[in-house]
C-alpha positions in Angstrom: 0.0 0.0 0.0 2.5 2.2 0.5 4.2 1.8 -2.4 1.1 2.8 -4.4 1.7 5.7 -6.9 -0.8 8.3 -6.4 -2.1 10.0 -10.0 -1.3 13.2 -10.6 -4.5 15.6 -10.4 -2.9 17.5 -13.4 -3.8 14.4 -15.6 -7.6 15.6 -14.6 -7.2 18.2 -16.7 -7.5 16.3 -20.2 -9.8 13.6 -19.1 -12.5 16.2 -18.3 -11.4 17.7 -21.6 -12.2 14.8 -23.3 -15.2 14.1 -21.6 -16.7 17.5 -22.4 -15.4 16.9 -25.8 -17.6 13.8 -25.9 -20.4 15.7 -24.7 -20.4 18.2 -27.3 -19.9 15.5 -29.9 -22.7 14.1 -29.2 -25.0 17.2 -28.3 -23.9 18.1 -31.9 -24.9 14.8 -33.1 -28.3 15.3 -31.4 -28.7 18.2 -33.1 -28.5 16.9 -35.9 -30.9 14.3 -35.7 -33.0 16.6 -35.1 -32.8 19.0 -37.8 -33.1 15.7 -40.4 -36.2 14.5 -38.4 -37.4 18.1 -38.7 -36.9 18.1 -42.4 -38.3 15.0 -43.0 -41.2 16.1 -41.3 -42.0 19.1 -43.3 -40.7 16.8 -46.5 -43.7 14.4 -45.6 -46.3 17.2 -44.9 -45.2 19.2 -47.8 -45.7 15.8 -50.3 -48.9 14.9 -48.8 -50.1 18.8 -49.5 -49.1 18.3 -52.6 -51.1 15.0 -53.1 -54.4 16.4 -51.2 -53.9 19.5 -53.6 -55.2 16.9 -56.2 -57.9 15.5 -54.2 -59.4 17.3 -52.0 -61.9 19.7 -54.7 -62.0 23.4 -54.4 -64.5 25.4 -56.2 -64.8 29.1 -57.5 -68.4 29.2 -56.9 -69.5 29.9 -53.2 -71.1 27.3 -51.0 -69.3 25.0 -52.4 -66.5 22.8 -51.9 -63.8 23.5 -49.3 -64.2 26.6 -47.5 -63.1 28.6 -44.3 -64.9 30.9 -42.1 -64.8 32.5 -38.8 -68.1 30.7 -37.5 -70.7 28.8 -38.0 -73.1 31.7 -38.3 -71.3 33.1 -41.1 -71.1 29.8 -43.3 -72.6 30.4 -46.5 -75.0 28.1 -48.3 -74.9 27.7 -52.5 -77.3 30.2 -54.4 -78.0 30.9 -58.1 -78.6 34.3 -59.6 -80.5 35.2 -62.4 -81.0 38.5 -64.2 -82.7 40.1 -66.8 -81.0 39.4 -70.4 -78.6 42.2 -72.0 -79.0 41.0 -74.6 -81.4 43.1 -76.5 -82.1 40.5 -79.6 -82.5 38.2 -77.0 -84.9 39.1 -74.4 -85.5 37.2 -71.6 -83.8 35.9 -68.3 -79.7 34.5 -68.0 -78.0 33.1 -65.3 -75.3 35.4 -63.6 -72.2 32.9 -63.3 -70.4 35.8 -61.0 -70.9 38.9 -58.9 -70.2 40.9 -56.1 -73.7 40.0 -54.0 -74.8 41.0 -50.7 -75.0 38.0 -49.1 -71.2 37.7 -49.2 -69.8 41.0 -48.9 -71.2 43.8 -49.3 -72.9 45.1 -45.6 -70.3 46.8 -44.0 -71.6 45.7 -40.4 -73.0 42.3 -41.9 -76.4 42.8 -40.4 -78.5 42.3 -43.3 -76.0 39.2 -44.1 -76.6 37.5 -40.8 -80.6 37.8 -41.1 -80.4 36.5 -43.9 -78.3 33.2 -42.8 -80.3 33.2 -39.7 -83.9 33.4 -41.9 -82.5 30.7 -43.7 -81.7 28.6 -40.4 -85.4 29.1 -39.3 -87.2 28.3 -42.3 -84.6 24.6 -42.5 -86.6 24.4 -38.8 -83.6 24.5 -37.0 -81.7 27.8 -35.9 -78.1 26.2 -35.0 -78.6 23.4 -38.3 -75.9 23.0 -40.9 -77.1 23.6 -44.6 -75.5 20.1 -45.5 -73.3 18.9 -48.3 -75.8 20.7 -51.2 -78.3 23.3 -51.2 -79.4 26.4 -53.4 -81.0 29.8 -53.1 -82.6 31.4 -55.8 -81.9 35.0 -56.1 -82.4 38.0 -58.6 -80.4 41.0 -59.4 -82.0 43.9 -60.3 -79.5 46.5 -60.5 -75.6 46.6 -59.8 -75.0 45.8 -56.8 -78.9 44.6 -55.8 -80.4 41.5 -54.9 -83.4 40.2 -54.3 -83.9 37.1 -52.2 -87.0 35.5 -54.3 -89.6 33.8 -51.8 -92.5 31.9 -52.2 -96.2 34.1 -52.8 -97.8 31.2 -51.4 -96.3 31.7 -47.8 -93.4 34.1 -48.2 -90.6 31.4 -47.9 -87.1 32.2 -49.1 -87.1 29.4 -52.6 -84.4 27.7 -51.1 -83.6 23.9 -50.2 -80.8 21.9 -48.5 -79.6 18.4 -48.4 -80.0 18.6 -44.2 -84.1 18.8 -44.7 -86.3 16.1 -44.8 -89.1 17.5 -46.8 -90.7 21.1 -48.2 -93.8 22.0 -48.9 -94.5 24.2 -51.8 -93.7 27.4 -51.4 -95.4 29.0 -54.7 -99.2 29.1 -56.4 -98.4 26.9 -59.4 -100.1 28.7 -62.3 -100.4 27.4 -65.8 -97.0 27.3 -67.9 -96.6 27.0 -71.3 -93.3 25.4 -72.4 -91.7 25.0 -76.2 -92.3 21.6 -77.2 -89.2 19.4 -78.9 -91.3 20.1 -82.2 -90.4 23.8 -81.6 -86.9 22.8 -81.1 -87.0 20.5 -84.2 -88.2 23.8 -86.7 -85.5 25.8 -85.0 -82.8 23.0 -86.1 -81.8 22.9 -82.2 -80.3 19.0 -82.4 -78.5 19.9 -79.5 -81.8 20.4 -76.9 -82.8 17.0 -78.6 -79.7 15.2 -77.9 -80.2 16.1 -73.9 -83.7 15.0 -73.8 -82.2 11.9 -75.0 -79.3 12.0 -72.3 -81.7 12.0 -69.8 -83.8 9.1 -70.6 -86.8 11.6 -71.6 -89.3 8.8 -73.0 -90.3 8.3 -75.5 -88.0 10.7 -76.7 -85.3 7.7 -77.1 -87.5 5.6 -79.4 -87.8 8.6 -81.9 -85.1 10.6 -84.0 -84.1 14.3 -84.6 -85.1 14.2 -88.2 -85.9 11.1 -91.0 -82.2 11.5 -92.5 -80.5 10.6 -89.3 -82.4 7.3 -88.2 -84.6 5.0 -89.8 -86.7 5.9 -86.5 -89.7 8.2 -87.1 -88.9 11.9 -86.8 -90.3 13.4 -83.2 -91.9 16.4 -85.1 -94.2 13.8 -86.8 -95.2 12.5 -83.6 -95.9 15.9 -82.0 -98.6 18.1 -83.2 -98.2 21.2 -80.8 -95.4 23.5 -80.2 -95.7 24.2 -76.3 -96.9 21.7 -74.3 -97.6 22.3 -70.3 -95.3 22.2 -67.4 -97.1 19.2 -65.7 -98.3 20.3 -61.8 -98.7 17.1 -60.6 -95.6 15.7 -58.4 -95.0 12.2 -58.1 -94.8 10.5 -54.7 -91.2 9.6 -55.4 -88.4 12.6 -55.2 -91.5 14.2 -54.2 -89.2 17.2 -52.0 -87.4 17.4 -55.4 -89.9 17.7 -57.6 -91.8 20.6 -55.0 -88.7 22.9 -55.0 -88.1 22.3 -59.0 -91.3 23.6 -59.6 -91.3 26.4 -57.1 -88.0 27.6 -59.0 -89.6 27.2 -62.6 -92.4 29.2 -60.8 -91.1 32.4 -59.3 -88.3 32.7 -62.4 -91.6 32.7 -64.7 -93.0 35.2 -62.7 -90.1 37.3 -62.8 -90.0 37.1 -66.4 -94.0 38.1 -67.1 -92.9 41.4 -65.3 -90.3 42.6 -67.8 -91.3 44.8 -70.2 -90.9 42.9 -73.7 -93.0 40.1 -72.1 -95.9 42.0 -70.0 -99.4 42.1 -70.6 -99.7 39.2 -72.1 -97.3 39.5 -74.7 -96.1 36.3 -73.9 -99.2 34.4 -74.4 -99.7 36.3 -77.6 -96.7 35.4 -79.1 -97.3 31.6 -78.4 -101.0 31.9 -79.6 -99.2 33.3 -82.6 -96.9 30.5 -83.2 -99.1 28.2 -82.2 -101.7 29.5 -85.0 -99.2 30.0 -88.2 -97.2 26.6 -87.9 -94.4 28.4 -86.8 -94.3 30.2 -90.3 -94.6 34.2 -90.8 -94.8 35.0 -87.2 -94.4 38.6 -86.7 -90.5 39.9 -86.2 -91.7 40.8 -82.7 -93.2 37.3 -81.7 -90.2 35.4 -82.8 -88.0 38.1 -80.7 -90.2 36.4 -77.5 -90.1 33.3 -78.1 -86.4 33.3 -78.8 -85.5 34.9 -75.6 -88.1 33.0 -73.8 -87.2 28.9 -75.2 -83.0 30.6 -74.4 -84.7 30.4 -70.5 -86.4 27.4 -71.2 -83.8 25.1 -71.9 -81.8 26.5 -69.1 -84.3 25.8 -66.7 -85.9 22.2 -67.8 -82.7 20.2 -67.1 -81.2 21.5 -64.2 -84.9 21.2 -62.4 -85.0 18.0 -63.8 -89.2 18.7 -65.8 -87.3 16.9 -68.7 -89.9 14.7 -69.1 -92.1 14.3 -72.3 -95.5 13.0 -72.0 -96.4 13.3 -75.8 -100.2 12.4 -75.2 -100.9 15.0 -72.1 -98.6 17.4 -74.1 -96.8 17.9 -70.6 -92.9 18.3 -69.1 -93.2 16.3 -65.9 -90.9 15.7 -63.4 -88.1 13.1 -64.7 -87.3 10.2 -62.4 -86.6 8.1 -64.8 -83.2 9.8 -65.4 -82.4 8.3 -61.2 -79.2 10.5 -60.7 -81.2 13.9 -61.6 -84.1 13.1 -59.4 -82.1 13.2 -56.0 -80.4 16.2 -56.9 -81.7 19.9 -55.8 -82.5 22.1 -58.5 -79.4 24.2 -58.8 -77.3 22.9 -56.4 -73.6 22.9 -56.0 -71.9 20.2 -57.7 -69.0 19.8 -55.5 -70.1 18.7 -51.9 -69.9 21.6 -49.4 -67.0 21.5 -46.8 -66.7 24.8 -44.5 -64.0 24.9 -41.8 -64.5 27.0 -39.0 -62.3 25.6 -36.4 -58.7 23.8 -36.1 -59.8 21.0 -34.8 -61.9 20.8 -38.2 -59.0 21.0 -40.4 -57.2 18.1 -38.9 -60.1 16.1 -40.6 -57.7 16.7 -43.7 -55.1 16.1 -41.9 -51.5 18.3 -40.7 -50.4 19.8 -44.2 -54.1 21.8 -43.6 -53.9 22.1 -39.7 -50.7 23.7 -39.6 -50.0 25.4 -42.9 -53.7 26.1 -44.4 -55.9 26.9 -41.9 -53.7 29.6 -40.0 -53.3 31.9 -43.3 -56.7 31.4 -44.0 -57.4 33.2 -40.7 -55.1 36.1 -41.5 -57.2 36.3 -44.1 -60.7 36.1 -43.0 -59.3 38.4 -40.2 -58.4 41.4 -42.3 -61.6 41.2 -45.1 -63.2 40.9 -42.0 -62.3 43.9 -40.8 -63.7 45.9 -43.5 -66.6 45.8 -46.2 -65.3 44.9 -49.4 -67.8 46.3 -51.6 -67.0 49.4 -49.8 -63.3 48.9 -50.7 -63.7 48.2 -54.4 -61.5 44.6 -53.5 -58.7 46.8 -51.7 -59.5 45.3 -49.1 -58.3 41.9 -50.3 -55.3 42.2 -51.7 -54.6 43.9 -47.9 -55.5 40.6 -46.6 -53.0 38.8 -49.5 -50.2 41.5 -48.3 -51.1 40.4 -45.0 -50.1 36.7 -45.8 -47.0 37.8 -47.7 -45.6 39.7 -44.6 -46.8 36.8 -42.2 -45.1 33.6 -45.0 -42.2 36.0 -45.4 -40.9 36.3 -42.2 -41.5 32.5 -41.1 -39.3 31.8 -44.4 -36.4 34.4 -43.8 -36.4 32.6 -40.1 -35.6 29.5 -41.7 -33.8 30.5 -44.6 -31.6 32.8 -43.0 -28.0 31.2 -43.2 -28.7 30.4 -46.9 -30.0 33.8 -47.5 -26.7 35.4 -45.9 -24.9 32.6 -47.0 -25.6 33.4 -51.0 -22.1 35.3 -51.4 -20.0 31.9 -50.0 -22.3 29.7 -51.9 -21.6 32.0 -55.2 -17.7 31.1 -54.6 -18.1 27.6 -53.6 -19.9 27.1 -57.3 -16.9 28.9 -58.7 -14.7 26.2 -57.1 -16.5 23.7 -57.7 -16.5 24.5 -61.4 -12.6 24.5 -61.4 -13.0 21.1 -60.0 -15.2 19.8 -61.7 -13.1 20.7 -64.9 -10.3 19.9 -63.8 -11.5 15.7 -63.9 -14.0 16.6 -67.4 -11.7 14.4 -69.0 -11.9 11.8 -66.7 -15.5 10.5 -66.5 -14.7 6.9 -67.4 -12.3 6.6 -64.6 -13.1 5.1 -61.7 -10.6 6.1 -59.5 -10.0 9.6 -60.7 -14.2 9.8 -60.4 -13.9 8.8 -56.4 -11.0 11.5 -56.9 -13.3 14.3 -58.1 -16.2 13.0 -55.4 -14.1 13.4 -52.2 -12.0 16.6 -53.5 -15.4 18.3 -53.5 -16.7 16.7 -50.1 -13.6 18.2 -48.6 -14.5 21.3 -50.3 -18.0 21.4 -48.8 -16.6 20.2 -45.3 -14.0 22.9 -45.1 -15.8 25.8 -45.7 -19.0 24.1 -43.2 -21.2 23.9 -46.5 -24.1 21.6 -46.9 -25.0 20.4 -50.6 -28.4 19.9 -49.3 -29.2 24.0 -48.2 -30.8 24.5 -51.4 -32.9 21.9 -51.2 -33.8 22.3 -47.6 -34.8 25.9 -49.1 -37.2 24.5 -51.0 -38.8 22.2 -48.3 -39.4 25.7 -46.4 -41.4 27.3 -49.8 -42.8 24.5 -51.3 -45.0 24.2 -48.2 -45.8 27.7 -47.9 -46.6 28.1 -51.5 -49.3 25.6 -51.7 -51.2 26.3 -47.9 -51.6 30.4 -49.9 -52.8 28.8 -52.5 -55.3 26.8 -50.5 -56.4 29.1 -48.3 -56.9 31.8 -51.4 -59.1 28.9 -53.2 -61.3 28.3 -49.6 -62.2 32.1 -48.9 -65.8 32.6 -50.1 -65.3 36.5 -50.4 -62.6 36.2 -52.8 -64.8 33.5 -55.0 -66.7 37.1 -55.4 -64.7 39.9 -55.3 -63.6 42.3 -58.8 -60.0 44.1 -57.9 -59.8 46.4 -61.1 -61.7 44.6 -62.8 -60.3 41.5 -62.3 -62.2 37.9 -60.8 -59.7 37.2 -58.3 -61.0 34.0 -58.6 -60.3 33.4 -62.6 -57.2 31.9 -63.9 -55.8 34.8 -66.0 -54.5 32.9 -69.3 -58.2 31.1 -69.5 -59.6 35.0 -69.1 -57.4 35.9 -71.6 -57.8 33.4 -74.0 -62.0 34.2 -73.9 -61.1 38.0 -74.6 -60.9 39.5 -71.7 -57.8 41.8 -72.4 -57.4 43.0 -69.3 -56.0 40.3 -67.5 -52.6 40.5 -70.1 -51.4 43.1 -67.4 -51.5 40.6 -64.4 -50.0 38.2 -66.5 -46.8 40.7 -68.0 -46.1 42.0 -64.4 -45.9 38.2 -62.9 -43.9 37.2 -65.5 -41.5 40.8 -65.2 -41.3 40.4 -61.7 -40.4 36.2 -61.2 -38.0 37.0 -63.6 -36.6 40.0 -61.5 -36.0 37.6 -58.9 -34.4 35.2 -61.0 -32.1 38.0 -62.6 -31.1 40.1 -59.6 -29.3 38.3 -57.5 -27.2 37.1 -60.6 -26.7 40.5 -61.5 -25.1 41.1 -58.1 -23.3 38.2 -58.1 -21.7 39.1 -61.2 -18.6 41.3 -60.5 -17.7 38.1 -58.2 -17.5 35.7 -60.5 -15.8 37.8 -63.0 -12.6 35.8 -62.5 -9.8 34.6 -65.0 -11.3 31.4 -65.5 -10.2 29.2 -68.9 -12.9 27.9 -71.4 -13.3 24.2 -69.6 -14.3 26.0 -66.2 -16.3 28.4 -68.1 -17.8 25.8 -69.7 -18.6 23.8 -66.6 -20.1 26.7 -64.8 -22.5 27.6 -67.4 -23.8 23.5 -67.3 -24.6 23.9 -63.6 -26.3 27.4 -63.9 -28.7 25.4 -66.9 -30.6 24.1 -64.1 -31.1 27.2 -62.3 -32.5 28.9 -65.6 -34.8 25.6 -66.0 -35.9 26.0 -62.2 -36.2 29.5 -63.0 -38.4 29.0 -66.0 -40.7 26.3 -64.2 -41.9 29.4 -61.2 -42.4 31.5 -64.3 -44.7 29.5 -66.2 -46.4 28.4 -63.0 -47.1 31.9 -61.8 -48.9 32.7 -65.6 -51.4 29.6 -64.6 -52.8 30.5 -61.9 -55.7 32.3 -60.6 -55.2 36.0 -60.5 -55.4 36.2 -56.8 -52.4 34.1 -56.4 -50.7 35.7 -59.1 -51.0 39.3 -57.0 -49.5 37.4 -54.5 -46.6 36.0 -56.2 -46.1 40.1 -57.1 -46.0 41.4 -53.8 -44.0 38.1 -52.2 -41.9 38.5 -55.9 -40.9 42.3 -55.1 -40.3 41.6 -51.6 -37.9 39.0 -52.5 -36.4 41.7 -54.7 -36.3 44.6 -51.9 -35.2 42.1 -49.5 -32.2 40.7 -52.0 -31.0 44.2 -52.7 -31.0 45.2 -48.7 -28.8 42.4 -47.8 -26.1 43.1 -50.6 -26.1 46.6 -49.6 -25.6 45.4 -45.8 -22.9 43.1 -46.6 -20.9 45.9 -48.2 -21.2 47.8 -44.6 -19.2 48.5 -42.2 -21.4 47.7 -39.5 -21.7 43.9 -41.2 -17.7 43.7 -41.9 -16.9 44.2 -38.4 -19.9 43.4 -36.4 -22.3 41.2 -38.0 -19.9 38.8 -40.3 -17.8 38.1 -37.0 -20.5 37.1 -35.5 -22.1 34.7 -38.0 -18.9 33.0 -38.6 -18.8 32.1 -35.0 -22.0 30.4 -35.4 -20.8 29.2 -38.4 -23.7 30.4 -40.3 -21.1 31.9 -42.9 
């Protein structure tokens, strides 16, 4: 024992070196676990975004499809608007396919709104129901920016309907309706009206044939001595809910169009009296003007109510059941099954990608428009709420981006090297060794200057993401389905617009394409005086191969941001030129002092440089 040597404390000194060494090591390697378990996170959420983009339906029409809101009270059910025709050689009634409406957007304090909804409510005999997967309101405009809500004269019911009610009783005082009869259609040469009836299992519409020369069937005109026949009033037992709301809509649009002057005081019945009288042959200028405009309604009212019909010996349009699909469907209703979202619990029903990237922008967003009336603000209001989500996307990214963003200049000389390297073994591709050569030289590269070949693509698992929940949320804001910025449907795609002849979406569509390829340009531009060094035509060469891909990449965001819908595309303006601003801030910065000596000091001892 007593010739034990006794260890010198001094040796203490390294072990507990070491063992802090070990620590950090594997602190470190923690670390980075769990950055690559983050990534692959946000990888896994970003894919399935991008799968669900394709599956779960959105919709430009409101009440329809997937949509977000702030409550229940302000969900939204599907309506249908007519109007009276402008088209002056072809009186009548159309169907308004978009507008700015009242019911949407444009009370400033929402009160008229939220009677509406809450009438509505009432009349499904239920206050707190939901207004189920399809429904439809019939509504008229009568000027710009009014509405009527049509109701029943029978006991002043709003003439809607929803999936989430058993049954309806009529809500109009059916009157007689005369209707043109296929033999009308047949002396106008409308094949077209014939072929539907025929769609639609119309019997006996399928045994006969448009004209002699296209069957050896016998023609329908020869089989159908009147022009109009009825709009049958008698509802069958089966579909009967159907079939009662179908008729209420034929109804209150036919009373709507007796009112207008070119059909008034019997004018109408005149003018089919007429027709009916001369064999459809010399009928007055004026009577033909009538009918026209009126069998342009007719046909767009017969199939979607479903009275397709023909009964040739009552001389009647009944209610169709034998066409099965048709006859459980509302008249008018949306044709994408309603989905509103008001909470987060909801959106986990479609699972993370829209519980943590959609639904929180779409609250931005349904905070600001909010906030305001947007008729009141001419659509200003909107793209307020789309600057909103740029600020909000744009600071999240520059969080996560920020070593490659301040990182640009190192990774500007790193491709530089690289290109010398990758020259300098060209000649050497079928060589194994000097190939294993070229791979480690450029490892070493990487791992000396604390470079990851992945950043850029760890860049784009940040904005992929991002990119799609805006577009989401955009598609799911009823107000924007409505809303005119300029004159543009921020719910359009512009190129479809464009193509139809509507001019004035080919500014949109220049300054998208000016300013993605802004962005693209600048930071090259910057860049340039950089790589501006004596290089020889191999490394020259090299260099412009790796910056093909970029101008690919680059060309890719371009051609996406002319296809989609113009709301988007002001977003990918403002989030383009704050890319731009933000670009041209940092190169100025790093040319400070106050970066030299402060701020580059620092960020190499993070190693973020």
């Amino acid at each position: 024992m007593k010739n034990r040597k006794i260890r010198p404390k001094a040796f203490d000194y390294f072990q507990s070196q070491n063992n802090q060494n070990k620590k950090t090591f594997k602190f470190k390697g923690f670390f980075k676990f769990l950055k690559i378990f983050f990534y692959t996170i946000i990888f896994g959420i970003s894919l399935t975004g991008c799968i669900q983009s394709m599956v779960v339906k959105t919709s430009y029409n409101p009440g329809e499809a997937l949509e977000f809101y702030n409550s229940k009270e302000e969900i939204t059910p599907n309506y249908t608007i007519f109007r009276e025709s402008k088209n002056k050689d072809l009186p009548g009634i159309d169907i308004v396919t978009k507008n700015n409406n009242f019911l949407v957007s444009a009370d400033n304090k929402k009160v008229n709104q939220e009677k509406i909804l809450n009438a509505l409510r009432k009349q499904i005999k239920n206050e707190n129901a939901e207004f189920g997967e399809f429904s439809s309101l019939i509504m008229f405009q009568k000027g710009e920016n009014e509405f009527e809500y049509l109701k029943g004269d029978k006991n002043n019911e709003f003439i809607f309907f929803s999936s989430s009610e058993n049954s309806i009783e009529q809500k109009t005082n059916w009157t007689e309706i005369k209707i043109p009869s296929p033999k009308y259609f047949t002396l106008k040469s409308d094949k077209q009206y014939f072929e539907k009836l025929r769609d639609v299992k119309s019997l006996p519409i399928n045994t006969y044939s448009f004209d002699k020369s296209s069957s050896e069937n016998a023609a329908i005109s020869e089989k159908i001595d009147s022009y109009f026949f009825n709009l049958d009033n008698k509802i069958p037992p089966v579909n009967r809910s159907y079939a009662i709301f179908a008729r209420d809509v034929f109804q209150v649009i036919y009373n709507k169009l007796i009112l207008l002057p070119q059909f008034s005081q019997g004018k109408l019945e005149k003018a089919i009296a007429e027709f009916e009288q001369k064999s459809g042959k010399d009928v007055s200028p004026e009577a033909e003007k009538i009918l026209s405009g009126y069998a342009n309604l007719v046909k767009k009212l017969v199939f979607p109510a479903n009275f397709s019909r023909i009964d040739i010996q009552n001389k009647t349009y009944s209610w169709n059941n034998n066409d099965e699909s048709a006859a459980k469907n509302i008249a008018f209703q949306n044709k994408i099954p309603a989905f509103p979202i008001v909470s987060w619990a909801e959106s986990w029903k479609l699972g993370p990608f829209y519980a943590i990237f959609v639904y929180p922008l779409s609250k931005i967003i349904l905070w600001v428009t909010a906030s305001q009336s947007l008729y009141e603000w001419a659509g200003w209001i909107t793209i307020l709420s789309i600057l909103a989500v740029v600020v909000f996307t744009k600071i999240i990214s520059f969080i996560f981006r920020f070593k490659t963003i301040f990182g640009q200049n190192k990774q500007m000389e790193l491709q530089l090297k690289k290109a010398k390297i990758d020259a300098k073994y060209e000649n050497y591709k079928k060589n194994k060794v000097m190939q294993q050569r070229h791979r480690q030289e450029i490892v070493d590269l990487y791992k000396k200057n604390n470079f990851s070949p992945f950043s850029p693509f760890s860049q784009i698992l940040v904005t992929m993401p991002i990119f799609i929940a805006v577009w989401r949320a955009l598609q799911g804001i009823p107000s924007f389905k409505v809303t005119y910025f300029l004159g543009l449907e921020l719910a359009a795609t512009s190129y479809q617009k464009l193509f139809e002849g509507y001019w004035i979406y080919l500014p949109i569509i220049i300054v998208t394409v000016l300013v993605q390829a802004l962005q693209q340009i600048i930071p090259k531009i910057l860049n340039k005086k950089k790589s501006n060094r004596i290089m020889n035509v191999q490394e020259n060469e090299t260099l412009k191969k790796q910056q093909k891909t970029q101008r690919i990449v680059s060309i890719i965001f371009i051609f996406f941001g002319v296809i989609f819908q113009a709301s988007l595309q002001i977003y990918w303006i403002i989030g383009g030129i704050w890319e731009i601003l933000q670009t041209l801030g940092i190169f100025y910065l790093q040319k400070s002092n106050f970066y030299r000596e402060k701020m580059r000091p620092w960020l190499e001892r993070k190693k973020w440089v």
